[in-house]
C-alpha positions as CSV (number, residue, x, y, z in Angstrom):
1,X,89.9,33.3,1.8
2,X,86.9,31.9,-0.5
3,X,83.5,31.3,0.9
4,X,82.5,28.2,1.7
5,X,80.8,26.6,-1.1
6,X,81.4,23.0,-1.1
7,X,80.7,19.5,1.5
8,X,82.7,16.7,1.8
9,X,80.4,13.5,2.7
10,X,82.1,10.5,3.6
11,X,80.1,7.4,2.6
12,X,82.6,5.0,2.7
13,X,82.4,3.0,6.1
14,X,81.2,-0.6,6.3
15,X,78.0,0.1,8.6
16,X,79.2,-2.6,11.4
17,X,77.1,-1.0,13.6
18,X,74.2,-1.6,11.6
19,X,74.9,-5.3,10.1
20,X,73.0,-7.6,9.3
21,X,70.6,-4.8,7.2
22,X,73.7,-2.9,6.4
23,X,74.9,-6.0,4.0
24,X,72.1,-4.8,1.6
25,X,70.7,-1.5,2.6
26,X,73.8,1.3,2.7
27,X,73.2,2.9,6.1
28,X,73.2,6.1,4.7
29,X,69.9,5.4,3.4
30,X,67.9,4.3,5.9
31,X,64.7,5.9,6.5
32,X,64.1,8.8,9.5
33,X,60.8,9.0,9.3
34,X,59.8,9.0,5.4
35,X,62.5,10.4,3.7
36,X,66.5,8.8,3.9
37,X,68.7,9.9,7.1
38,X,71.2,11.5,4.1
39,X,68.6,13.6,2.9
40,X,68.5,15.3,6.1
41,X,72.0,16.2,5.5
42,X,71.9,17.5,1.6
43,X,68.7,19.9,3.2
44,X,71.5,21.3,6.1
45,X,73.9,22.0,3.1
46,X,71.7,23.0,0.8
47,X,70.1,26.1,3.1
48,X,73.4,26.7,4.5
49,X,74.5,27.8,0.7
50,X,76.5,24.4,-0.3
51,X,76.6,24.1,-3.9
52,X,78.6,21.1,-4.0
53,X,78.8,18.4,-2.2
54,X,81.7,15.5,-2.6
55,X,80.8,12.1,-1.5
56,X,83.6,10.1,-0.1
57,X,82.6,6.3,-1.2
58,X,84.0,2.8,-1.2
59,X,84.5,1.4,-4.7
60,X,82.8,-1.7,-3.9
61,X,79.1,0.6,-3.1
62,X,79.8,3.1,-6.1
63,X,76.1,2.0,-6.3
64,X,74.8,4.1,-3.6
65,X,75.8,7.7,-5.3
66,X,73.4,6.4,-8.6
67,X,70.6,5.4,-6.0
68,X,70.8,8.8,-4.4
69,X,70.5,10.8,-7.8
70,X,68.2,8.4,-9.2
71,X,65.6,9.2,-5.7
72,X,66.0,13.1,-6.6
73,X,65.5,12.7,-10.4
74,X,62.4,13.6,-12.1
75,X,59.9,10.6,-12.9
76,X,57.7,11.8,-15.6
77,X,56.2,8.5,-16.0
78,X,55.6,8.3,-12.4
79,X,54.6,12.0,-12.5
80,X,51.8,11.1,-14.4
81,X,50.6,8.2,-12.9
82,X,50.1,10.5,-9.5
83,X,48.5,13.2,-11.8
84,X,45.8,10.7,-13.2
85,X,44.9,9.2,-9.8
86,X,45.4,13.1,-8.4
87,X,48.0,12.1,-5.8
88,X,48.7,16.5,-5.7
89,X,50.6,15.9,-2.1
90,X,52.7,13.0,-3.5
91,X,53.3,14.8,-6.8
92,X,54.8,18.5,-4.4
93,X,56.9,16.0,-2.1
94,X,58.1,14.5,-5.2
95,X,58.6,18.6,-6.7
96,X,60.5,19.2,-3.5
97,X,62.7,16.7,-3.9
98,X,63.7,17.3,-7.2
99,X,64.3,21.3,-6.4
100,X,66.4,20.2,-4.0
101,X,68.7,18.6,-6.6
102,X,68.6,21.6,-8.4
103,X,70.5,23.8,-6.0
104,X,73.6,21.4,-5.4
105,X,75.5,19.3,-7.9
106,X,77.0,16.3,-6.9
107,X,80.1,13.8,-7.4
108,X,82.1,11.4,-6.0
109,X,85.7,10.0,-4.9
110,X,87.1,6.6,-3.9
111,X,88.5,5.3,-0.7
112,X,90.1,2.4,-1.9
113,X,91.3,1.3,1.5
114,X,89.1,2.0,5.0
115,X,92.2,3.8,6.5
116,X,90.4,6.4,8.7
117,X,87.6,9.4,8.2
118,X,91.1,11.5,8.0
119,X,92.0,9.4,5.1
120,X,88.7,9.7,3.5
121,X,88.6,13.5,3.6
122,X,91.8,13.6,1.8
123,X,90.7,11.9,-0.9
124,X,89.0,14.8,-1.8
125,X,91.7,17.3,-1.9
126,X,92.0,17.8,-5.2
127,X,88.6,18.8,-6.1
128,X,88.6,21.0,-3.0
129,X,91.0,23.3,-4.7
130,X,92.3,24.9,-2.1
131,X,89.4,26.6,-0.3
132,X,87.7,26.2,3.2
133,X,84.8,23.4,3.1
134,X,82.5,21.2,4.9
135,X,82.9,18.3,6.7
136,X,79.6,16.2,7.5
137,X,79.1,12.7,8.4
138,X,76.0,11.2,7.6
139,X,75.3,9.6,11.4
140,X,74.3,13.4,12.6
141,X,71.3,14.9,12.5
142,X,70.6,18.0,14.1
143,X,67.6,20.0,14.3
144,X,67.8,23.1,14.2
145,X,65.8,27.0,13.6
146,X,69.3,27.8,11.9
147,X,70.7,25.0,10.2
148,X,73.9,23.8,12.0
149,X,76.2,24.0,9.0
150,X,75.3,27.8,8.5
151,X,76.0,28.8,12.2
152,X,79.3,27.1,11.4
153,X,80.4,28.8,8.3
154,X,79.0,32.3,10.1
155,X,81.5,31.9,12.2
156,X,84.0,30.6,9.9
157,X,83.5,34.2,7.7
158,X,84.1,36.3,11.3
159,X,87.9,33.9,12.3
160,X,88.7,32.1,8.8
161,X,90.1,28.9,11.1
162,X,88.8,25.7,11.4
163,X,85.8,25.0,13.3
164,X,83.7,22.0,15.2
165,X,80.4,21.5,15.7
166,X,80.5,21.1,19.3
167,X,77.0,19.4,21.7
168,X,76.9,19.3,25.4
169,X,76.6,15.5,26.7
170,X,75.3,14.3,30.0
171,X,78.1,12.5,31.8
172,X,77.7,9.1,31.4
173,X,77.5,9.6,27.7
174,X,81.1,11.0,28.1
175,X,83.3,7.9,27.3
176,X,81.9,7.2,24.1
177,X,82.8,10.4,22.4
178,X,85.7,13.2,21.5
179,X,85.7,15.4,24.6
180,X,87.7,18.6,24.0
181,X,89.1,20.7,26.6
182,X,88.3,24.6,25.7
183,X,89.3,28.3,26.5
184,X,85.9,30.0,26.3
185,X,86.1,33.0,23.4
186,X,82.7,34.3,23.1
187,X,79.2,32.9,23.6
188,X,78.7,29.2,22.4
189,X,82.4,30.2,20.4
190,X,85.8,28.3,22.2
191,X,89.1,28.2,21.5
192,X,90.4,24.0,21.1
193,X,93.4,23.6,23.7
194,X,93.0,19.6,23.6
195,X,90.9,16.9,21.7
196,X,90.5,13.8,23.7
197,X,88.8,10.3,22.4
198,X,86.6,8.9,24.3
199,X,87.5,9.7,28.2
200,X,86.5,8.3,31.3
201,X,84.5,10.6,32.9
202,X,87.4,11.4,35.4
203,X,89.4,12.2,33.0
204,X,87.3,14.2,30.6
205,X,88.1,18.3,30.9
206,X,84.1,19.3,30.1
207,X,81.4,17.4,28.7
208,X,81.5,19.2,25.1
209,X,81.4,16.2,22.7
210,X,82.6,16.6,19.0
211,X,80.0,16.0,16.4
212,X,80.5,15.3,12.8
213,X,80.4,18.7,11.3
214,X,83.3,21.0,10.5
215,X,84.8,23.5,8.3
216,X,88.3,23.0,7.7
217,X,91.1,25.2,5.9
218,X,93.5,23.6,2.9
219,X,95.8,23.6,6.1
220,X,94.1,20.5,7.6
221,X,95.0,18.7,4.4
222,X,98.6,19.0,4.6
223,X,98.1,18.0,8.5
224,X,96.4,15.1,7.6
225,X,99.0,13.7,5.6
226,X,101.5,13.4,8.5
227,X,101.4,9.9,10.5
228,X,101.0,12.0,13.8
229,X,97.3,12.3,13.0
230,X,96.8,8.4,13.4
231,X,94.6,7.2,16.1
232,X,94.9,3.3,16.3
233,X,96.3,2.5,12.4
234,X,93.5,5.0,11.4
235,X,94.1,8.7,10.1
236,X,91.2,10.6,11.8
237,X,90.4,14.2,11.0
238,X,89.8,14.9,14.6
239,X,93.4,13.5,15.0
240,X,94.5,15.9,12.4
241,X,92.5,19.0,14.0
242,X,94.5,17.8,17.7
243,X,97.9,18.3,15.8
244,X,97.0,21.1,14.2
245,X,96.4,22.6,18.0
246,X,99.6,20.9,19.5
247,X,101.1,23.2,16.7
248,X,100.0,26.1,18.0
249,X,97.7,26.3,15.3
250,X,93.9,28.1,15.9
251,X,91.1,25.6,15.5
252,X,87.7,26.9,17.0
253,X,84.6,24.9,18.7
254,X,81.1,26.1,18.1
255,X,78.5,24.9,20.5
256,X,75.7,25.3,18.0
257,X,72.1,26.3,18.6
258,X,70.0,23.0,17.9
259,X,69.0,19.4,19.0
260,X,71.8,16.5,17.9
261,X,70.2,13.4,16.6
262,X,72.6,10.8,16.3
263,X,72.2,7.9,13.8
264,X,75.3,6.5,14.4
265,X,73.9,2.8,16.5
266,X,70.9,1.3,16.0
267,X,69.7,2.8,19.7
268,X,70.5,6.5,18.6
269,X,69.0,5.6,14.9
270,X,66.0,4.5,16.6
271,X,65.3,7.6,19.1
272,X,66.3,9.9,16.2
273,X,63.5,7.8,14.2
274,X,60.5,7.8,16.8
275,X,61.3,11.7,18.1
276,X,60.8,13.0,14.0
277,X,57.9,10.5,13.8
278,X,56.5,12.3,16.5
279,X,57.4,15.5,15.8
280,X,56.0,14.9,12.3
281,X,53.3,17.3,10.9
282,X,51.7,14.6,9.0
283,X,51.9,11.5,10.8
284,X,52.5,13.0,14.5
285,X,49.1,13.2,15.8
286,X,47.8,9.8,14.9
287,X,51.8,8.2,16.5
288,X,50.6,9.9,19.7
289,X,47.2,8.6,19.5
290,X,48.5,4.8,19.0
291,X,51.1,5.4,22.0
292,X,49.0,6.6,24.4
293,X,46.5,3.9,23.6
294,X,48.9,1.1,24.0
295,X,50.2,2.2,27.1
296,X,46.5,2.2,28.3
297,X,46.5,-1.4,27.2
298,X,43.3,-0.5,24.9
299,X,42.7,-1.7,21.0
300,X,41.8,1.4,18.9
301,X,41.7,1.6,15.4
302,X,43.7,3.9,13.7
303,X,43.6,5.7,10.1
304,X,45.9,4.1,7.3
């Protein structure tokens, strides 16, 4: 089976999570820290060997692919407007960037109608061509030594079946997420014996939530197809990845080696936002600083 070598992205919900700001700003591009939450997800690909990624859009935001090449294209009249003020750290973010761009090429496909993530991967079949790819939604963040989508497709190379990115939850996170009940196969590696959406915390078989990273097989394609992968008038890939298991198909759970950052509320996209802040190398320090002097109830100035 071919290596994996290319991303699916889907970019195509409406952000009703995020509204009103997500009427005008795609949520894909809101800011963690100072660079946009997608960019965190191009890097993951981009060190995990990706060299293409396929975003999923809505035909109604075709805008938002020409925004995201336009922030990783070269500027030279900017370029030398930095250069004659000699902005050098702007001008090697700036060269970062636009390496970055370098490594992966990108295009895109239309969801005409929001009928389901499930839905949305398919519409990228046929540029997949018939090998194993990725799977990442935008809303997850994870940091990591190793990026996340790399321990994936190391696994991927050992089995050849489909894998999740799998995170452990505290319990009362548990209804609000894909719970999956496993057979443990090696360390952090599991076999998938059921998927189940969003259970009480009774009902739930572990506390191993599902997060939006995957590598999945041409197989999943054809499963998605078939109505048994609905979940509520929605074809869901997680849906698909159940029926593939109540087949007797082999799909694996990785319980990767990281922290998960989740962007997918305006909560978790605020606690992803202030923990990089703070973790920043940059702007860290000085965050601290103003923290610990407002919770002293002093006035201190602080560097702009």
């Amino acid at each position: 089976m071919a290596q994996v070598k290319k991303a699916i992205i889907p970019i195509a919900g409406l952000g009703t999570r995020f509204l009103p700001l997500s009427k005008v700003i795609p949520k894909e591009l809101f800011p963690l820290v100072d660079k946009p939450a997608l960019q965190y997800i191009v890097e993951e690909a981009a060190a995990a060997g990706i060299k293409e990624i396929i975003f999923i859009n809505q035909p109604r935001r075709k805008e938002v692919l020409n925004y995201f090449k336009r922030y990783f294209e070269k500027n030279p009249e900017l370029e030398n407007f930095l250069k004659a003020r000699k902005k050098n750290h702007i001008l090697e973010e700036l060269k970062r960037v636009e390496n970055l761009s370098k490594k992966i090429s990108f295009s895109q496909v239309f969801q005409k109608t929001p009928l389901g993530d499930g839905h949305a991967v398919l519409q990228a079949e046929k540029l997949v061509k018939g090998e194993p790819c990725a799977v990442l939604f935008g809303d997850d963040v994870v940091e990591s030594k190793t990026p996340c989508l790399l321990q994936l497709i190391n696994v991927f190379n050992k089995y050849k079946k489909p894998i999740i990115a799998l995170y452990r939850i505290s319990q009362e996170k548990i209804p609000f997420y894909g719970i999956v009940r496993v057979k443990k196969i090696a360390k952090n590696l599991f076999k998938i014996i059921e998927i189940i959406e969003k259970p009480s915390i009774k009902e739930a078989p572990s506390n191993l939530a599902i997060v939006g990273k995957y590598i999945i097989t041409p197989e999943v394609f054809d499963i998605l197809k078939n109505a048994n992968c609905e979940m509520k008038g929605e074809i869901k890939l997680v849906g698909g990845l159940n029926e593939m298991v109540k087949k007797g198909k082999i799909v694996y759970g990785y319980e990767f080696e990281g922290k998960w950052l989740e962007c997918g509320n305006k909560l978790g996209w605020l606690q992803s936002h202030l923990y990089l802040s703070l973790k920043h190398p940059q702007f860290g320090k000085e965050l601290k600083k103003f923290l610990r002097a407002w919770r002293n109830g002093r006035r201190t100035r602080f560097r702009t």
